[in-house]
CHARMM-style PDB file with segment names, atoms N, HN, CA, C and O in Angstrom:
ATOM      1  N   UNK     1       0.805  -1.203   0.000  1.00  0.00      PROA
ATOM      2  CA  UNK     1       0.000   0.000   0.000  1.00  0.00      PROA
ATOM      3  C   UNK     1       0.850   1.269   0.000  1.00  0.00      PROA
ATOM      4  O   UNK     1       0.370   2.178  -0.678  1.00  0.00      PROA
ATOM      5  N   UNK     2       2.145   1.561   0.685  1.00  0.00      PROA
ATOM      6  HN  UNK     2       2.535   0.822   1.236  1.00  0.00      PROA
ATOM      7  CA  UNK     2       2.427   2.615   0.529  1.00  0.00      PROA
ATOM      8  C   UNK     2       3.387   3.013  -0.805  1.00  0.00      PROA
ATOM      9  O   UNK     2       4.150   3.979  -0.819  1.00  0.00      PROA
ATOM     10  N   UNK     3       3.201   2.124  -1.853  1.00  0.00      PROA
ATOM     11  HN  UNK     3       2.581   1.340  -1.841  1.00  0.00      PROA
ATOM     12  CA  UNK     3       3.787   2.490  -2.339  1.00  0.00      PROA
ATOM     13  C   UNK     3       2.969   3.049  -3.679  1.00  0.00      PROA
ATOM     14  O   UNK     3       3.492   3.664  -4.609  1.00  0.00      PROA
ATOM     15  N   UNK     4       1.516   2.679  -3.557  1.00  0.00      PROA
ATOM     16  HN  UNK     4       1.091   2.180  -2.802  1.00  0.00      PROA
ATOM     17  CA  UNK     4       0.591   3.016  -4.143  1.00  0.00      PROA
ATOM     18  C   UNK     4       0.160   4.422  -3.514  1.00  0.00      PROA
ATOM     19  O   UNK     4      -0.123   5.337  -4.288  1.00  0.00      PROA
ATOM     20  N   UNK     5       0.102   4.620  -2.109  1.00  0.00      PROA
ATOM     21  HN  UNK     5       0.332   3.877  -1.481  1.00  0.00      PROA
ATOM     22  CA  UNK     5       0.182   6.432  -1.510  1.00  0.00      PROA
ATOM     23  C   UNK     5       0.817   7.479  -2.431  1.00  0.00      PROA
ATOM     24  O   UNK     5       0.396   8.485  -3.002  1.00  0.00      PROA
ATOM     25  N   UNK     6       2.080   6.803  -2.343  1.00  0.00      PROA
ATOM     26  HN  UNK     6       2.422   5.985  -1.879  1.00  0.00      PROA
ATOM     27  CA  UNK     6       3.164   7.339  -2.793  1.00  0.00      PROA
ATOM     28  C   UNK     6       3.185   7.880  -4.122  1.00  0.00      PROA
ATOM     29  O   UNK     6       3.495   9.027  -4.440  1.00  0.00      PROA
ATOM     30  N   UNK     7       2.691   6.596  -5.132  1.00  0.00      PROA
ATOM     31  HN  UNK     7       2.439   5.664  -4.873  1.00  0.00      PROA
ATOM     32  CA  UNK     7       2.145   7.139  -6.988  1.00  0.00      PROA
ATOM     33  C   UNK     7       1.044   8.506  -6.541  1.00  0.00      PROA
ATOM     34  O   UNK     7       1.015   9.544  -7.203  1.00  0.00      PROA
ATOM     35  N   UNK     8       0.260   8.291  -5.423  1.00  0.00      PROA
ATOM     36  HN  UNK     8       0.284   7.449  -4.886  1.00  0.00      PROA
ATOM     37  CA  UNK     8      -0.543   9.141  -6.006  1.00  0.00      PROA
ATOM     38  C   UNK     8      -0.877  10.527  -5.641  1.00  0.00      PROA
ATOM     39  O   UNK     8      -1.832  11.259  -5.902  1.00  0.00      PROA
ATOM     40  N   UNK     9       0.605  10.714  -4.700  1.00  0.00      PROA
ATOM     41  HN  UNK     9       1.381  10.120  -4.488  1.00  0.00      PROA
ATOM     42  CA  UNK     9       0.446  11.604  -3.485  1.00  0.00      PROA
ATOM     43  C   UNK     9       1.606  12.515  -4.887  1.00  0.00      PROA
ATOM     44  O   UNK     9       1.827  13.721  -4.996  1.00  0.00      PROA
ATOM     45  N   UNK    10       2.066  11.483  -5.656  1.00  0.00      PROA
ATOM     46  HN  UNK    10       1.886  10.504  -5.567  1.00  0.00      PROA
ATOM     47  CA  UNK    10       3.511  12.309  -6.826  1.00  0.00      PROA
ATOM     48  C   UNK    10       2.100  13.041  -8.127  1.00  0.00      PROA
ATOM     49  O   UNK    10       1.973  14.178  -8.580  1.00  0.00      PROA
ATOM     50  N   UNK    11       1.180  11.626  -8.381  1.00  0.00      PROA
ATOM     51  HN  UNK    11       1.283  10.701  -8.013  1.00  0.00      PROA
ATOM     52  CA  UNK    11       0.278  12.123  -9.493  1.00  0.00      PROA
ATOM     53  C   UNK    11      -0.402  13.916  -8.591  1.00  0.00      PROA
ATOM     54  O   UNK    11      -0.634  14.687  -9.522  1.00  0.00      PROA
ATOM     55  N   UNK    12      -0.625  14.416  -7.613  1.00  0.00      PROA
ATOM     56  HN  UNK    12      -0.437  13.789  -6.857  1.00  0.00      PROA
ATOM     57  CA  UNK    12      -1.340  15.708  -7.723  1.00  0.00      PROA
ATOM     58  C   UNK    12      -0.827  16.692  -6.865  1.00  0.00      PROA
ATOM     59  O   UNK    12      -1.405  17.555  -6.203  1.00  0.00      PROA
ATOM     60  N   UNK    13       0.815  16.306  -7.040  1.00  0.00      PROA
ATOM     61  HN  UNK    13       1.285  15.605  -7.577  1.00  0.00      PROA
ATOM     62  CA  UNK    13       1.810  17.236  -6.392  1.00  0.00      PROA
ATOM     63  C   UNK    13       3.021  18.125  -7.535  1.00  0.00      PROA
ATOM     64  O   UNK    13       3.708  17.409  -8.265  1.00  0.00      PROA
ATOM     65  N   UNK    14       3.158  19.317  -7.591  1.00  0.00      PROA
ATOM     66  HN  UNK    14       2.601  19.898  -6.998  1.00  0.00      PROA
ATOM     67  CA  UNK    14       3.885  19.461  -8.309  1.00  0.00      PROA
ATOM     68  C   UNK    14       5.475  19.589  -8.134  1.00  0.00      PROA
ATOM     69  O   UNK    14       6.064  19.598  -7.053  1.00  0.00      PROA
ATOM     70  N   UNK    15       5.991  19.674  -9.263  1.00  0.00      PROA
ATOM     71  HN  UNK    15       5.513  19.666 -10.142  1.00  0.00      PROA
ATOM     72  CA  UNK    15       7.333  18.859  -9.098  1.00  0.00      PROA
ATOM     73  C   UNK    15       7.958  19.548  -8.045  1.00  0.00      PROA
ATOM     74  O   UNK    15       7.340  20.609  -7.953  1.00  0.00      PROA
ATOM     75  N   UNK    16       8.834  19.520  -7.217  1.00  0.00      PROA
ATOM     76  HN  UNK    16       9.336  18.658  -7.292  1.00  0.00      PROA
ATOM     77  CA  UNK    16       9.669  19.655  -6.012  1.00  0.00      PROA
ATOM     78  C   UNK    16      10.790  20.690  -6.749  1.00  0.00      PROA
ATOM     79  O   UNK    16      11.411  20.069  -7.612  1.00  0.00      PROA
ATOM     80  N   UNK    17      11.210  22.097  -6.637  1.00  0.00      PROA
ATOM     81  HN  UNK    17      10.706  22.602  -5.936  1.00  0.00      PROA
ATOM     82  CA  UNK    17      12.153  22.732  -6.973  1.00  0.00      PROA
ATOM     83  C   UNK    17      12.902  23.627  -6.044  1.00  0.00      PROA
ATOM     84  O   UNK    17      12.684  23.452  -4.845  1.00  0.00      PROA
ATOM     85  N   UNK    18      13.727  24.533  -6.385  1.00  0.00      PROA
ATOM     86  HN  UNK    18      13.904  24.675  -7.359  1.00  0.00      PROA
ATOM     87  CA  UNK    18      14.317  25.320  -5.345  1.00  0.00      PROA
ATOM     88  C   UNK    18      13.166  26.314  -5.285  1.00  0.00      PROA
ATOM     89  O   UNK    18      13.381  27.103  -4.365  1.00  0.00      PROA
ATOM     90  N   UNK    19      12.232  26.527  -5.803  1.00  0.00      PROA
ATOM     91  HN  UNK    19      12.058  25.886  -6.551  1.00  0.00      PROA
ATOM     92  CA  UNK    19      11.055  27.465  -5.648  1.00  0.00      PROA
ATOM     93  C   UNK    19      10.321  27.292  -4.578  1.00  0.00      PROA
ATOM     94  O   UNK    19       9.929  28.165  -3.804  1.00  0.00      PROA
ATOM     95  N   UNK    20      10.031  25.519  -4.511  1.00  0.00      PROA
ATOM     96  HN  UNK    20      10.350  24.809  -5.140  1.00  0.00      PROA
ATOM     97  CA  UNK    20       9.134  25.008  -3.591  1.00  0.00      PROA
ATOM     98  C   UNK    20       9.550  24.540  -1.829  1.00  0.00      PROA
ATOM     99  O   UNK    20       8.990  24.184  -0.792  1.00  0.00      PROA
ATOM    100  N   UNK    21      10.542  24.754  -2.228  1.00  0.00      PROA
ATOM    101  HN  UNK    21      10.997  25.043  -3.071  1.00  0.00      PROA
ATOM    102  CA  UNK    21      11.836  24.503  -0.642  1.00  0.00      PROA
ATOM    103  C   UNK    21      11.541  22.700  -0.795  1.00  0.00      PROA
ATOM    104  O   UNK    21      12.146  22.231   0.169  1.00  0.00      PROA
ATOM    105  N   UNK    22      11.049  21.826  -1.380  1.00  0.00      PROA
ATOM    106  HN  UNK    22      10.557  22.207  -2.163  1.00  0.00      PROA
ATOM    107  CA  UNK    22      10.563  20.821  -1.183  1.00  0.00      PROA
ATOM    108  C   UNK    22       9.627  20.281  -0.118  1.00  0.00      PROA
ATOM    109  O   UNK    22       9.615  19.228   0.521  1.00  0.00      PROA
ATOM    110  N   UNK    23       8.486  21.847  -0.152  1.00  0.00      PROA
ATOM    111  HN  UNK    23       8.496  22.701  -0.671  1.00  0.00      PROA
ATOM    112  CA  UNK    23       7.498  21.184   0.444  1.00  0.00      PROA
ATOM    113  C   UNK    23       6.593  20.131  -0.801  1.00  0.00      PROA
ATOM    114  O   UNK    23       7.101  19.962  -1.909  1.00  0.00      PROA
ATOM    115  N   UNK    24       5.533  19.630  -0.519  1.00  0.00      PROA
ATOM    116  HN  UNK    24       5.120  19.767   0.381  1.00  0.00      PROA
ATOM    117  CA  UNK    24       4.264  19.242  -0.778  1.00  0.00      PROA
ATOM    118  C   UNK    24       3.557  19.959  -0.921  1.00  0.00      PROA
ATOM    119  O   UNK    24       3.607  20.838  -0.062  1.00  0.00      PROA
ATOM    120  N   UNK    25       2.604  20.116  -1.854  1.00  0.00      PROA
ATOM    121  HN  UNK    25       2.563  19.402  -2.552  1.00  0.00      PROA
ATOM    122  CA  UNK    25       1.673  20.845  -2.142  1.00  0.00      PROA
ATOM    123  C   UNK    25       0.766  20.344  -3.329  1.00  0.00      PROA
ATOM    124  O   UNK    25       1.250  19.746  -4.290  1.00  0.00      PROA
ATOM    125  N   UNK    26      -0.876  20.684  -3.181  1.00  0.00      PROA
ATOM    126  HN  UNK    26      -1.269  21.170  -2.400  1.00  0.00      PROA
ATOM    127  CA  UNK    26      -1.553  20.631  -4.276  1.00  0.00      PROA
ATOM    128  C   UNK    26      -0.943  21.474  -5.817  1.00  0.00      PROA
ATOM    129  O   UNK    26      -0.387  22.566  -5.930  1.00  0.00      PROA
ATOM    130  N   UNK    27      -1.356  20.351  -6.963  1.00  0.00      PROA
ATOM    131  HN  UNK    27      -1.808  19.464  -6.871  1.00  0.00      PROA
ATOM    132  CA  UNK    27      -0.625  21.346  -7.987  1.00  0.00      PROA
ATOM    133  C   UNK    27      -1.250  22.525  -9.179  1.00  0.00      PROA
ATOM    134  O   UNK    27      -0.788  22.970 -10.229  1.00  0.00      PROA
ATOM    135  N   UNK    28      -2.572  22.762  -8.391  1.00  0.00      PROA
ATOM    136  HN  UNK    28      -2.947  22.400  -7.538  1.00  0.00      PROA
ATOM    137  CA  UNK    28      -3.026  23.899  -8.728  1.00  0.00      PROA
ATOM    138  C   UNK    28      -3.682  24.917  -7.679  1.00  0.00      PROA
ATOM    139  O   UNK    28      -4.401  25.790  -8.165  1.00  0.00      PROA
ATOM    140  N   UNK    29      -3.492  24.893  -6.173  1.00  0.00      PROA
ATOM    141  HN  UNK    29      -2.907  24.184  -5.779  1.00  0.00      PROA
ATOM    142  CA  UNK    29      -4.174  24.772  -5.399  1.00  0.00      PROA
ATOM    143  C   UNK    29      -5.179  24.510  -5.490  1.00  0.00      PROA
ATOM    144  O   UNK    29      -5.802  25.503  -5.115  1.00  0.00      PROA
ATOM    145  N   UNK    30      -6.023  23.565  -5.837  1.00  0.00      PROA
ATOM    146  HN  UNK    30      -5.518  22.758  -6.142  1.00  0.00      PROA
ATOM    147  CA  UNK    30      -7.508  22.771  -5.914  1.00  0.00      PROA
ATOM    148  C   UNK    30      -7.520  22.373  -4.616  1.00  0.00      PROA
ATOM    149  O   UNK    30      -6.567  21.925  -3.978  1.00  0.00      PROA
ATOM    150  N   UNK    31      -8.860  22.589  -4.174  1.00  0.00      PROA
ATOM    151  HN  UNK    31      -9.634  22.952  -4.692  1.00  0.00      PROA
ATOM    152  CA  UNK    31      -9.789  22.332  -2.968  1.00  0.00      PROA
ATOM    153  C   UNK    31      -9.530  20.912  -2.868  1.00  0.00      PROA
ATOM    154  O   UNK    31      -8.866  20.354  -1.994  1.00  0.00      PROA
ATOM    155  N   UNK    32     -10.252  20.271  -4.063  1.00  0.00      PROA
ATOM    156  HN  UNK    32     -10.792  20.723  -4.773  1.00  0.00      PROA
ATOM    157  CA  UNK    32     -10.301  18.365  -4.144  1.00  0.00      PROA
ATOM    158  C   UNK    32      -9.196  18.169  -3.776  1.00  0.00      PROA
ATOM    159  O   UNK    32      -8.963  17.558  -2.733  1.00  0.00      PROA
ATOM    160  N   UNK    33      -7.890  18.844  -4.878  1.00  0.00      PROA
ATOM    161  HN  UNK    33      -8.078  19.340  -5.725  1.00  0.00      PROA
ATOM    162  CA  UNK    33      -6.356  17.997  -4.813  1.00  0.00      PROA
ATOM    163  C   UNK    33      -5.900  18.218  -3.062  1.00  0.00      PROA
ATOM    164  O   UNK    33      -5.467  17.367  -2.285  1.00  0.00      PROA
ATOM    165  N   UNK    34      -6.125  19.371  -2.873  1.00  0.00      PROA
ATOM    166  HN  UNK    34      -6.476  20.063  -3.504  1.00  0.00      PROA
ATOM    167  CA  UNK    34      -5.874  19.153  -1.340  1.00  0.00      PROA
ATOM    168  C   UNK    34      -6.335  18.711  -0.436  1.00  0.00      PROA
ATOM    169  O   UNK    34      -5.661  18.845   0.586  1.00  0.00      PROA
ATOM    170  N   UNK    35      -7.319  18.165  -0.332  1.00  0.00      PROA
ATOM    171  HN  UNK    35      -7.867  18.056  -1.162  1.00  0.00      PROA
ATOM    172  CA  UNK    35      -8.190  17.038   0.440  1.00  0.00      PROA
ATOM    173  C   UNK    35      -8.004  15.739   0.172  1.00  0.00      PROA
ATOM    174  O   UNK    35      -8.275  14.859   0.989  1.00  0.00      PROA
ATOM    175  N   UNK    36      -7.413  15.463  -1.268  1.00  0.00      PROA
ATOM    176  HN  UNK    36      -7.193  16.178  -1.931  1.00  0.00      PROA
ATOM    177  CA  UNK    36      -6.627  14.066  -1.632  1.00  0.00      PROA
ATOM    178  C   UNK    36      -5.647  14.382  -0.883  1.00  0.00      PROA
ATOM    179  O   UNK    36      -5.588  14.029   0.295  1.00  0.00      PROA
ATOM    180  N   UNK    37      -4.604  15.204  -1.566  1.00  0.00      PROA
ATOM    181  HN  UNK    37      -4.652  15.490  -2.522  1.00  0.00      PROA
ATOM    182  CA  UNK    37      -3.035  15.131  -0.410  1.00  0.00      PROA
ATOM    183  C   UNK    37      -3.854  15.236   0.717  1.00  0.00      PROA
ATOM    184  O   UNK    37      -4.549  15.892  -0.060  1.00  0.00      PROA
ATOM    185  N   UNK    38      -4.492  15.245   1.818  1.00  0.00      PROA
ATOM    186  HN  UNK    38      -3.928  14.713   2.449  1.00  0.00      PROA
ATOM    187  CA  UNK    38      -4.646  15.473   3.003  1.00  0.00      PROA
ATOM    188  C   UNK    38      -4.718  13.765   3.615  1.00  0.00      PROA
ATOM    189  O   UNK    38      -4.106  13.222   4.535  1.00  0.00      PROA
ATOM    190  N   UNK    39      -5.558  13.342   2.824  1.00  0.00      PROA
ATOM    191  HN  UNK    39      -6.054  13.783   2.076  1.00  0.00      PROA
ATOM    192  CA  UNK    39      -6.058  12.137   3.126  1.00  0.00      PROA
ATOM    193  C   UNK    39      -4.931  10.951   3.017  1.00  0.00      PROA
ATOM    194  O   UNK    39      -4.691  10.017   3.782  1.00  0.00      PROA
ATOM    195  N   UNK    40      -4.175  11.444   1.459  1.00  0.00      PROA
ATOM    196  HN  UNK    40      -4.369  12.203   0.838  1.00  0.00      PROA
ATOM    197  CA  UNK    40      -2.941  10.305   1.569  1.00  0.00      PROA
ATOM    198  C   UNK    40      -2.156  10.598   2.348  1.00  0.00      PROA
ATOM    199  O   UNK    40      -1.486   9.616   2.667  1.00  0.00      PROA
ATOM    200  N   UNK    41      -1.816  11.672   2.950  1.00  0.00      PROA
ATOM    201  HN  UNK    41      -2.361  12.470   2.691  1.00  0.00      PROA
ATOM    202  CA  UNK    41      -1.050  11.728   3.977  1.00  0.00      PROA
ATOM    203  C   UNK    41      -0.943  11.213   4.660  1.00  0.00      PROA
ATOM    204  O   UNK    41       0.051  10.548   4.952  1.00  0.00      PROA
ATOM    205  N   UNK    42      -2.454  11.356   5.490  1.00  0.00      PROA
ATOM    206  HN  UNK    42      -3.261  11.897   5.252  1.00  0.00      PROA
ATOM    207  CA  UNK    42      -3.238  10.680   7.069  1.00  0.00      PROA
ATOM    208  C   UNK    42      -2.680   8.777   6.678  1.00  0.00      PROA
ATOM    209  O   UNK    42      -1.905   8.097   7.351  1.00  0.00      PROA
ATOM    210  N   UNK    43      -3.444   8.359   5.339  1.00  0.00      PROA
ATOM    211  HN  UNK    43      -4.074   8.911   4.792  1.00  0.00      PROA
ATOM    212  CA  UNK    43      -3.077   6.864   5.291  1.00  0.00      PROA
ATOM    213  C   UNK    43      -1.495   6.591   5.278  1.00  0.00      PROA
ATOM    214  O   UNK    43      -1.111   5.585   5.876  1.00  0.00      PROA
ATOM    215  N   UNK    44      -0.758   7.225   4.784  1.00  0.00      PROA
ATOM    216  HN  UNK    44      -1.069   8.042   4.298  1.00  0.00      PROA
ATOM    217  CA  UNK    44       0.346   6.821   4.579  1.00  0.00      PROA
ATOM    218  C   UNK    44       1.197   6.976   6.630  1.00  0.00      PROA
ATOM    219  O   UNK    44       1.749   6.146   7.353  1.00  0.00      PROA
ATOM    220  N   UNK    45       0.968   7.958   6.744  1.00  0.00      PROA
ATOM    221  HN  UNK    45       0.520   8.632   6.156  1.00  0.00      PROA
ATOM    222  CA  UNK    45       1.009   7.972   7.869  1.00  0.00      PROA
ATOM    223  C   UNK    45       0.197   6.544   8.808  1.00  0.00      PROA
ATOM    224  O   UNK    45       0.713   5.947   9.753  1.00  0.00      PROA
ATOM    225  N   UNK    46      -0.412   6.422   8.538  1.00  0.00      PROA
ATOM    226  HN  UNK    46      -0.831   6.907   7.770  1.00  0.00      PROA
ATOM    227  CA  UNK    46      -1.143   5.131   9.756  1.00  0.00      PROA
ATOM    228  C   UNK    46      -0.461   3.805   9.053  1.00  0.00      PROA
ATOM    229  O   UNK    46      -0.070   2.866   9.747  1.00  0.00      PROA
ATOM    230  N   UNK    47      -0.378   3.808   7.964  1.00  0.00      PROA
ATOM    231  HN  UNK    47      -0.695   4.570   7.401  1.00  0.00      PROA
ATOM    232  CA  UNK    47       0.863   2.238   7.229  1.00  0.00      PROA
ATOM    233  C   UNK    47       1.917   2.444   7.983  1.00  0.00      PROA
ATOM    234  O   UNK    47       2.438   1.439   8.465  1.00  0.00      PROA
ATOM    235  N   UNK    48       2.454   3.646   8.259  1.00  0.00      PROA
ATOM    236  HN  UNK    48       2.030   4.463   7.867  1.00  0.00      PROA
ATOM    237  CA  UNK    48       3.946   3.381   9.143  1.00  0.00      PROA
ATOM    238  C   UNK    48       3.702   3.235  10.536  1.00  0.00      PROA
ATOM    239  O   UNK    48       4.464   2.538  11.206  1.00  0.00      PROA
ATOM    240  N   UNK    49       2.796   3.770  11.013  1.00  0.00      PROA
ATOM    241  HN  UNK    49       2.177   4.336  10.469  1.00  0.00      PROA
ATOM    242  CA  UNK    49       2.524   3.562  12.391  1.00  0.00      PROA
ATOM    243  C   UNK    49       2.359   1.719  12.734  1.00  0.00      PROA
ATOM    244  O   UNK    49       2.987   0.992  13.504  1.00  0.00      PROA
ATOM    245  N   UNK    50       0.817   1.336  11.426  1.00  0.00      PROA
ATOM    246  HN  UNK    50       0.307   1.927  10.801  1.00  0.00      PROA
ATOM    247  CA  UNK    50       0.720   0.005  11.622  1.00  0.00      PROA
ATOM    248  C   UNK    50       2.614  -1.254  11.093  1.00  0.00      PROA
ATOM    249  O   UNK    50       2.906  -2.450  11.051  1.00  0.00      PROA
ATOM    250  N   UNK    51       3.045  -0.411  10.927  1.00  0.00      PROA
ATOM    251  HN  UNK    51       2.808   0.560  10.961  1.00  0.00      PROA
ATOM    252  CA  UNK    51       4.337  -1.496   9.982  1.00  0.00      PROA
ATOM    253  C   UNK    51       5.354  -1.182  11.513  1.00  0.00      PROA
ATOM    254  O   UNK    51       6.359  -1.877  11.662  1.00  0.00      PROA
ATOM    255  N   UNK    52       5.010  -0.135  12.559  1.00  0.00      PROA
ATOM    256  HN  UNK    52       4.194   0.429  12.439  1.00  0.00      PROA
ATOM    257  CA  UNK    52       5.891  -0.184  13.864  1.00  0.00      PROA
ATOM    258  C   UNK    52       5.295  -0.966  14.547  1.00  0.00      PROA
ATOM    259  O   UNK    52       5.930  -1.354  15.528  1.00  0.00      PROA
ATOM    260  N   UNK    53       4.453  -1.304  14.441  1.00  0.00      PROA
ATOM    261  HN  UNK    53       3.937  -0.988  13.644  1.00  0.00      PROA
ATOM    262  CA  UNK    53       3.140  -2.050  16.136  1.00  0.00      PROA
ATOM    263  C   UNK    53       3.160  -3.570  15.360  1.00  0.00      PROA
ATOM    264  OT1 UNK    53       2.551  -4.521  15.850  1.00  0.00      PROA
TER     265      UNK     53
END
């Protein structure tokens, strides 16, 4: 699973530059796209929690 997060957290993020400091971010600021990144976050986050316990 996280590596499927991962495709899709890259599909609605735009590319990472010295512009962006390498944060994350939606790649148009869209409402939706940022409520997707929000959500893959949260899951990707609870796969590592569940892959420590």
């Amino acid at each position: 699973m996280p590596i499927v997060i991962e495709e899709l957290t890259a599909e609605i993020t735009v590319e990472t530059g010295d512009d962006v400091g390498g944060e994350i971010r939606p790649a148009d600021s869209d409402a939706a796209a940022a409520a997707t990144l929000e959500l893959l976050a949260l899951a990707h986050e609870r796969e590592q929690r569940l892959a420590v316990d």
